[in-house]
N, C-alpha and C positions, 0 to 999 in steps of 0.2 A: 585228236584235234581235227578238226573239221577240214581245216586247209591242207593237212598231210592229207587226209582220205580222200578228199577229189582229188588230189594230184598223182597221186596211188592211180587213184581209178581214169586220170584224163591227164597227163601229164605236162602237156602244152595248153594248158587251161588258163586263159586269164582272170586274173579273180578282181573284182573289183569291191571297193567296202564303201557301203552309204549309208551316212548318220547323220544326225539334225546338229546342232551347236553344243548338244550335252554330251556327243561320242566326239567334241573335238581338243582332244586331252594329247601333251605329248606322248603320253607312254603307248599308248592304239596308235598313235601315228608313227612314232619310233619306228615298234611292232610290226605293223603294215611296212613301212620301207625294208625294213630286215629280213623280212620272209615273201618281199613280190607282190607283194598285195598293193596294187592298188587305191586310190581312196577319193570319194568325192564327200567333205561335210560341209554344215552349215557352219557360219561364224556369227556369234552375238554381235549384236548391230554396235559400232564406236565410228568415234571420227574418223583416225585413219581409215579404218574399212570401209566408210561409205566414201571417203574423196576419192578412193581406188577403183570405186564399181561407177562411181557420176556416170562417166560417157556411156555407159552401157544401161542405166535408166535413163538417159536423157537420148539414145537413142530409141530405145523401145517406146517409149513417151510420145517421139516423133514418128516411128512406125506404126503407133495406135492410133493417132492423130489422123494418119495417112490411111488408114486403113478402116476404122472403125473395131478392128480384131486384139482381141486380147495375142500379146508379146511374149515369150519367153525366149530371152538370149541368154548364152553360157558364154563362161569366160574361164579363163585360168588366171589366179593372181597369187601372188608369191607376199605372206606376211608373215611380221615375226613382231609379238609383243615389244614393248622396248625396255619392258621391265626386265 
């Protein structure tokens, strides 16, 4: 496995895992909390998820406004289907 062999080889390594909204499945994220990994994915676009990110396009919105510069802000948001 990939993740024992850098850790073999760098053992204080932080691994980080980035994938679009089709690597965002419980079982890789499970996975990833299990073994340290890290993780940043994409989430398919729904209502809850966009009232969660509003202020964060409505700020960048405002910073392009103000700036004429294309925005990218990061955020951490904590979601859980309700199904």
């Amino acid at each position: 496995m990939l993740v024992k062999a850098l850790r073999r080889h760098w053992p204080k390594v932080e691994i980080i895992f980035r994938g679009d909204s089709g690597f965002c499945r419980w079982r890789i994220l499970r996975w990833c909390e299990r073994h340290d990994v890290r993780y940043i994915v994409g989430l398919a676009k729904n209502g809850r998820g966009k009232a969660q990110v509003a202020p964060w396009i409505d700020r960048a919105d405002s910073l392009h406004k103000q700036t004429g510069k294309k925005q990218r802000l990061f955020a951490s948001i904590h979601y859980g289907a309700l199904s």
